[in-house]
N, C-alpha and C positions, 0 to 999 in steps of 0.2 A: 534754553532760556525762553521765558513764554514773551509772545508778540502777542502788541495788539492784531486785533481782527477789523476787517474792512467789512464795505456792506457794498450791495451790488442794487441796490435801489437807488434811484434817478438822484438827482440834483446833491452827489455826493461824492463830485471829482475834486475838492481840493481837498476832503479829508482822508477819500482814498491814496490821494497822490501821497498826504506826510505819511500817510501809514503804512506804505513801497519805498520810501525815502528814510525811513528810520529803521524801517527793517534793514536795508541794505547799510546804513551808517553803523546798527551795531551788531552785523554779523562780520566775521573777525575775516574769512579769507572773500568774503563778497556771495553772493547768491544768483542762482539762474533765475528764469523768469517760472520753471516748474517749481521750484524751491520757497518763490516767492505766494506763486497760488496756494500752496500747504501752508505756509505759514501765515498768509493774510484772509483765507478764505475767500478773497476775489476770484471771480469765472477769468479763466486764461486769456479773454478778447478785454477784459479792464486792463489784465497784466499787463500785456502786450500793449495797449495803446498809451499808459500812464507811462510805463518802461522806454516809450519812444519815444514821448513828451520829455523826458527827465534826459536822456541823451542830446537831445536839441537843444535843450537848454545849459548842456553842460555840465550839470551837477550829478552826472552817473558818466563812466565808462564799460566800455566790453575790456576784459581783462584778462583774456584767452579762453578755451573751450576744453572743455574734460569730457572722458566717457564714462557712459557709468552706466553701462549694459547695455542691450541691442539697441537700436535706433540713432538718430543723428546725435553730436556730440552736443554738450549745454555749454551756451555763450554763459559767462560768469560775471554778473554786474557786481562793479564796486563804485564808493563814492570816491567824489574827485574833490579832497580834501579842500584843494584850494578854490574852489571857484563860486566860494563865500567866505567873510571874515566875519568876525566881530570885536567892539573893544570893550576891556574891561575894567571900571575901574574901581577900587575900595579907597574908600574915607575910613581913616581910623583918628584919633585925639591924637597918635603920632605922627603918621605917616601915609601919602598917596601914593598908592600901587596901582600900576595902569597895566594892561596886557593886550596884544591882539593874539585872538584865536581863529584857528579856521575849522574847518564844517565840521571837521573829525574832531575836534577838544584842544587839540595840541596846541601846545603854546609857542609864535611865533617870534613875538618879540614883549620884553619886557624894562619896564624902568619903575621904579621909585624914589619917590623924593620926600623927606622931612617938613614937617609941617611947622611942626614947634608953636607958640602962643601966637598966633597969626590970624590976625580978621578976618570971618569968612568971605569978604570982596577976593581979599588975596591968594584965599584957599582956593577959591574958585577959579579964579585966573591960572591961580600954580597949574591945578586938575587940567584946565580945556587946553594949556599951553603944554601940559607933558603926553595926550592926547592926538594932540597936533605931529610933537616927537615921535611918538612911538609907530603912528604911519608913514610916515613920510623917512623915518630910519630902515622900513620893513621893504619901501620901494614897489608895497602893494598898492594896485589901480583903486581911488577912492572910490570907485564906483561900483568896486565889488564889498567894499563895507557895508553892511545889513544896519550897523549902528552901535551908539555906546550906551553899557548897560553899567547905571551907577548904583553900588552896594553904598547902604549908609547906615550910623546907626538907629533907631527907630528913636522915639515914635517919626511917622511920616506923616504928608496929607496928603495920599496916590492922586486925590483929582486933580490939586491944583501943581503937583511936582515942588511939595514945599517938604525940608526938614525943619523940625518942630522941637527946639531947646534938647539936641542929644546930649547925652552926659559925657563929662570932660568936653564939651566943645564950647567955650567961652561965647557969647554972642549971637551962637546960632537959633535965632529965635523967628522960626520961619523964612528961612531965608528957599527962595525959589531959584533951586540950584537943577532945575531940571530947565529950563529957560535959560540959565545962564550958560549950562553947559552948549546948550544946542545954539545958542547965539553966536558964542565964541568958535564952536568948532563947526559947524555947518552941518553936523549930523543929528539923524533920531536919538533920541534920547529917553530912556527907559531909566527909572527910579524905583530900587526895591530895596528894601532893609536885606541889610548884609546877612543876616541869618537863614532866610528865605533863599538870598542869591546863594548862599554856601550849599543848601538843598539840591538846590537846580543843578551843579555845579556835579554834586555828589554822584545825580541820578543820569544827566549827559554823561556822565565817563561809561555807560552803561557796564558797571559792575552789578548792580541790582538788575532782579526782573521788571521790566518795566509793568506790570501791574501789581508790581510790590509796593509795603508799605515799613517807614522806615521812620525814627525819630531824631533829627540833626541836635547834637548838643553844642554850642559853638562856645569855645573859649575864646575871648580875647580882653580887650580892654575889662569890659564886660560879658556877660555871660546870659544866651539868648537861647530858643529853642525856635526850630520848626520841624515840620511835618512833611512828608511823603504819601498820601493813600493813593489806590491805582495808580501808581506812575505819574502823576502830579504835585508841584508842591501847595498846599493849600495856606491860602494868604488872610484870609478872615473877613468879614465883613468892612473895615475900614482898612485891609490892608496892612495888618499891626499886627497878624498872628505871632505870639512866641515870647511875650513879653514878661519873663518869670521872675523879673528880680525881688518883687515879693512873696515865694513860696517861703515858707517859712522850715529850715531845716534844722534849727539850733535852737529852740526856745529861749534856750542860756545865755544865746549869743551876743553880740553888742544890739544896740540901741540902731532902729531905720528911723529914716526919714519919714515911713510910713505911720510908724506910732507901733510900732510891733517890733518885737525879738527877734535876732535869728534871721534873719530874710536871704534868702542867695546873696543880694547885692551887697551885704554887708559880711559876709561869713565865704563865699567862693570865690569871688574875682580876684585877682591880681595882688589888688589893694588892700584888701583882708588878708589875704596871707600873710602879706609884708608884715602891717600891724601887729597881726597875731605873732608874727618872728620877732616880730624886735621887741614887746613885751614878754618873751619866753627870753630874753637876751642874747639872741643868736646872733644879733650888730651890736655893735658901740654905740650907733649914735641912730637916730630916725631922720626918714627922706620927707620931704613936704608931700601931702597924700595928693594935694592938686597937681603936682609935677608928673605928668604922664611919663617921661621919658627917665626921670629918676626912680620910679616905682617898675617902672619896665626891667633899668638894670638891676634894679636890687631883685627881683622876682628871678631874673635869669640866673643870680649870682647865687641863690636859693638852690634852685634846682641844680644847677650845677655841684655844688656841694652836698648834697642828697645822693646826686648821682656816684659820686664819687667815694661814697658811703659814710659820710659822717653821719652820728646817730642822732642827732639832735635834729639835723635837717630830714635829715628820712620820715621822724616822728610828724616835725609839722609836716610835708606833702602827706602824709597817711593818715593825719586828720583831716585836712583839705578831699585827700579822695573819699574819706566816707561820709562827710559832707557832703558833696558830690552825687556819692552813692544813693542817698537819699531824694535827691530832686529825682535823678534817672528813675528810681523805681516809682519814683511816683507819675513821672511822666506815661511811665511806661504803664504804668496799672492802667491809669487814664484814659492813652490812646491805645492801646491793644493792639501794639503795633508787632511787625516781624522782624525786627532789632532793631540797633541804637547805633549809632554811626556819633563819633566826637572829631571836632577838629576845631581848626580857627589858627588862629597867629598865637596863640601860644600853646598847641596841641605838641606839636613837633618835642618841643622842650619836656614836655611830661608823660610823654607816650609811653617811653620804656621803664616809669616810677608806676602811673597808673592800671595801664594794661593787664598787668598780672595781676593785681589785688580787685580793680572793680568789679567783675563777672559774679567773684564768690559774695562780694558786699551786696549787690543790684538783687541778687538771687535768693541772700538772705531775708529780702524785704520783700521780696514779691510778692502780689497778692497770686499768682498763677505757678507760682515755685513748682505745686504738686504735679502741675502740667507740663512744665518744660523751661526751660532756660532762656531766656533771651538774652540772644547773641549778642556782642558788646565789641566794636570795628573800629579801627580809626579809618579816620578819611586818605583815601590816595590822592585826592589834589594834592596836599603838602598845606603850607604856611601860605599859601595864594588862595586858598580857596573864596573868600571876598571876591576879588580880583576876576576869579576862574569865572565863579558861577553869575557875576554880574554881567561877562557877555556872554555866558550859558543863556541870563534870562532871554540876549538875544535872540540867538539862536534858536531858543526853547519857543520863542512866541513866532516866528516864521515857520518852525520848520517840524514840530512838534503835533500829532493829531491829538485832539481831545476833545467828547462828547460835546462841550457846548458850543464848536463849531458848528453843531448842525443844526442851533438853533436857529426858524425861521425869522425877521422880523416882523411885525403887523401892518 
């Protein structure tokens, strides 16, 4: 798997140190400190003296010593998972998912709680108060917590830590929940749309090369996209990268809000499916489309009956997935990326309807078809990945090298 590369010019020891620190986080049985000069391209007296720095501080151990032809045996650094956390937490129109993780990804401890129509004062309160639980259940020292990273859904205002009228969130019209949060629980507080944090999230488990490039497609309430290039997730200028609900993939489709046909937000989410079932007469009766949590079980009770091979259910998921298929290819034409990664809170539910049919649909439309395929994954977080990658962002801003650390300032 490729690593980043360090640089051995002056005034460039804390991006060499994440660049020793991530290499040794995603090699799977640990690395020596020769192992670490091949793969960072640091001279052996950086190795050695970052490599000593990072044992002092706790965040590397020696892990026993191996031979591996003449000479003295190699001490084997690994990370020492625990002696950093983070927390993590997703906002959805339903439900607050909190996690603590530590340095390696893994997930320590976890809680969620039901939001239901509730003011965001409440929501907020609910968040920093289960926050509060989830460390103090984990009986980790607060002062190895790095901080809480909240996934939300967009639009944001990253300067001021404000969410800005998300959909399905009744009220939240600016509400400054990156303040609230840090008020209430005493920690840093990091604010990222949940699409972006599901990226992070994707690229921390280091399954990818880290100067890969990847396209997140996030299912949930709604349906978001981000980005991966070199091993970064890119956030956009106002921090709102990913915002697709008006791609247009249905001409025919119902009627947006935007004044246009067809739009993702009207034709892919949750909510359009439901609709589209229950005008094909696949229910009795119709749910209220504002009722998050009744659209949620009718959507599961959907796919469950697909899965289970009724033909009628089948047909609608199999127009949902080339629906689908259509944004991904165009995403994909777009950013010229090295494949497609799908997940979210309701990925889990559609993985084994989707999976097999999208690849040939994405490929049918590519513009680069005659070149090659692009590869089409779900996510290994699972149904957390909100959750995962919002203390990924943590993590990812402490502990993570990246070129414009090394900008100077004037």
């Amino acid at each position: 798997m490729a690593m980043r590369r360090g640089t051995n010019l002056p005034r460039m020891g804390d991006f060499n140190q994440s660049v020793i620190l991530e290499a040794i986080r995603r090699s799977v049985d640990g690395l020596s400190r020769i192992e670490l000069v091949d793969a960072t391209g640091l001279s052996a007296q950086t190795v050695t003296n970052i490599t000593r720095r990072l044992l002092d501080e706790g965040l590397i151990a020696e892990a026993g010593r191996t031979i591996n032809g003449p000479g003295k045996p190699r001490v084997t650094l690994r990370l020492v998972a625990e002696s950093r956390f983070a927390v993590g937490v997703h906002l959805d129109p339903a439900v607050i998912t909190v996690v603590l993780l530590d340095m390696s990804g893994a997930v320590r401890r976890r809680r969620s709680v039901r939001t239901g129509d509730k003011a965001p004062e409440s929501i907020a309160d609910a968040m920093a108060h289960t926050v509060e639980t989830v460390v103090e259940d984990s009986a980790v020292d607060r002062r190895l917590v790095a901080g809480v990273g909240v996934a939300v859904p967009g639009p944001l205002d990253a300067e001021r830590g404000t969410v800005i009228d998300p959909p399905k969130l009744r009220g939240w019209r600016r509400v400054p929940l990156r303040a609230v949060v840090a008020e209430a629980s005493g920690f840093d507080v990091m604010l990222e749309k949940d699409t972006v944090a599901a990226a992070v999230g994707e690229q921390w488990t280091g399954r990818w090369a880290a100067d890969g490039s990847f396209v997140f497609v996030y299912l949930g309430t709604g349906i978001g996209a981000s980005l991966v290039r070199d091993g970064d997730a890119i956030r956009g200028s106002s921090r709102n990268f990913g915002e697709i609900g008006h791609i247009i993939v249905d001409p025919a489709g119902p009627a947006c809000s935007c004044g246009a046909r067809g739009c993702v937000d009207v034709v892919c989410t949750p909510q359009a499916i439901v609709e589209r079932a229950e005008r094909a007469g696949l229910f009795a009766d119709t749910v209220d489309p504002e009722d998050v949590q009744a659209v949620e079980a009718r959507f599961t009770r959907l796919c469950e009956r697909a899965t289970d091979g009724e033909p009628a259910a089948v047909a609608a998921l199999e127009t949902a997935a080339a629906h689908l298929s259509i944004l991904i290819a165009v995403l994909s034409d777009l950013l010229d990326v090295d494949r497609v990664v799908l997940g979210g809170p309701c990925w889990a539910i559609l993985s084994d309807l989707y999976l097999p049919i999208l690849p040939e649909m994405v490929h049918r439309r590519s513009a680069t078809r005659a070149l090659r395929s692009i590869p089409i994954d779900g996510t290994v977080v699972g149904e957390d990945v909100g959750a995962v990658g919002a203390a990924c962002v943590v993590l990812d801003a402490v502990l993570t090298p990246r070129a414009s650390d090394l900008y100077l300032d004037d």
